[in-house]
C-alpha positions in Angstrom: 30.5 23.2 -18.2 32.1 22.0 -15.0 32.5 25.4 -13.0 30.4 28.5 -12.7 33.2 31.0 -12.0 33.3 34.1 -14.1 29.7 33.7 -14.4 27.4 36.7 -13.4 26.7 37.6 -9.8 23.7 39.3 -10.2 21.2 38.3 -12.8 17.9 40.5 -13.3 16.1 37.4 -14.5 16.2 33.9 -14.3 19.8 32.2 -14.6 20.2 28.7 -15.8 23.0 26.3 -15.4 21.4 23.3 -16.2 22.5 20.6 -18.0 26.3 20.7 -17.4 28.4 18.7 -15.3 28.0 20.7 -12.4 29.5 19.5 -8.3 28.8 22.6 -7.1 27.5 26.1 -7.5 30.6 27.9 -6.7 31.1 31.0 -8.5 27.3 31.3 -9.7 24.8 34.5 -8.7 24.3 36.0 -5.5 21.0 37.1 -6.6 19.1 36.1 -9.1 14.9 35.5 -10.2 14.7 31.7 -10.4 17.7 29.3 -10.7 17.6 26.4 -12.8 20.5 23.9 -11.9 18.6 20.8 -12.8 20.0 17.8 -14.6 23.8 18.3 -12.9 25.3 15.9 -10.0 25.5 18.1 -7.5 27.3 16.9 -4.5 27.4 20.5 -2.7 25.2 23.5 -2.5 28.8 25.2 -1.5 28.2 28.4 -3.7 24.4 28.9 -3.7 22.9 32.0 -3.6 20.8 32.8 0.2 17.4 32.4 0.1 16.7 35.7 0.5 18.5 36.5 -2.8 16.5 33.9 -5.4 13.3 35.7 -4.7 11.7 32.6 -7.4 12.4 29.6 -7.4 15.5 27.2 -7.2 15.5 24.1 -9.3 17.6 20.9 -9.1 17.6 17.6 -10.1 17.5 14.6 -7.1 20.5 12.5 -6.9 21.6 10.3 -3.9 24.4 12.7 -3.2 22.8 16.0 -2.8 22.3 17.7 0.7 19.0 18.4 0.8 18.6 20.1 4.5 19.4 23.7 3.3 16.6 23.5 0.9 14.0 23.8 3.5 14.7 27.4 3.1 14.3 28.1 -0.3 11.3 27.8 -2.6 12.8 25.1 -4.4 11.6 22.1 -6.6 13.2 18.8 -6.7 13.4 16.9 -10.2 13.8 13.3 -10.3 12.7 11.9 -7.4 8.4 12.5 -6.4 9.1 11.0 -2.4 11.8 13.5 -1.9 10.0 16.2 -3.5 7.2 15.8 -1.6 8.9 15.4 2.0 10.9 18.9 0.5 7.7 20.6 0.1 6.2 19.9 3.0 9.1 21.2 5.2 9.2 24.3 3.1 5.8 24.9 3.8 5.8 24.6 7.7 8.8 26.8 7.5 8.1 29.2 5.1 4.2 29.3 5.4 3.9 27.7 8.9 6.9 30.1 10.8 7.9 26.9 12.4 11.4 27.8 13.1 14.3 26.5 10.6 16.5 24.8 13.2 12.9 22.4 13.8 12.1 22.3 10.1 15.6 20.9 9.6 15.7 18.9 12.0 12.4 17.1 11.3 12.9 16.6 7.8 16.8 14.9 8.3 14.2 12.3 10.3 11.8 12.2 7.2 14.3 12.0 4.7 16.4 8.9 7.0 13.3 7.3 8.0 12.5 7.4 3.2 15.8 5.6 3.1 17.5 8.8 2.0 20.1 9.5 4.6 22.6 10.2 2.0 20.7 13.6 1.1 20.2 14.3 4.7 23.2 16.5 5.2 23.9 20.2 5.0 
């Protein structure tokens, strides 16, 4: 599958699009449980759900293409790659957890993910 249009846009549940061949999430859920959209190459969140409307979690798999910064919103868990999920997680938690605002969250994890050699996922 290479397009989530005409897929459901709300899913009581969980909703999984993983393992497909996946750029973007255009045309999936607006609100869903947990999303699974591991194992695709995502090059754009362009499509995804707001955080507020995946009340589990989200679930990707790393590649060296993916924007991570809009992640720090989500409770999301990064396959692929245990540095990046880590720095993720930790910027989740001061802004979820923590209240530190999500304008300083980003900002301080483009740093950590540049300063990891990752400046390729630190994009919106």
């Amino acid at each position: 599958m290479t397009t989530l249009v005409g897929a459901p846009q709300e899913v009581d549940g969980d909703f999984s699009c993983s393992h497909n061949d996946l750029s973007d999430l255009f045309g999936g859920p607006m609100k869903v449980r947990n999303y699974y959209a591991s194992h695709n190459t995502l090059l754009s969140l362009n499509g995804l759900a707001k955080a507020k409307d995946i009340s589990g979690y989200l679930c990707l798999s790393w590649n060296d293409k993916l924007p991570m910064l809009r992640l720090v919103e989500y409770d999301a868990v990064i396959i692929g790659n245990n540095k990046v999920e880590k720095i993720v997680e930790k910027y989740q938690e001061l802004h979820l957890e923590h209240n530190i605002s999500l304008r300083s969250a980003i900002l301080k994890f483009q740093k950590d993910l540049i300063d990891a050699g990752f400046s390729g996922n630190a994009i919106i």
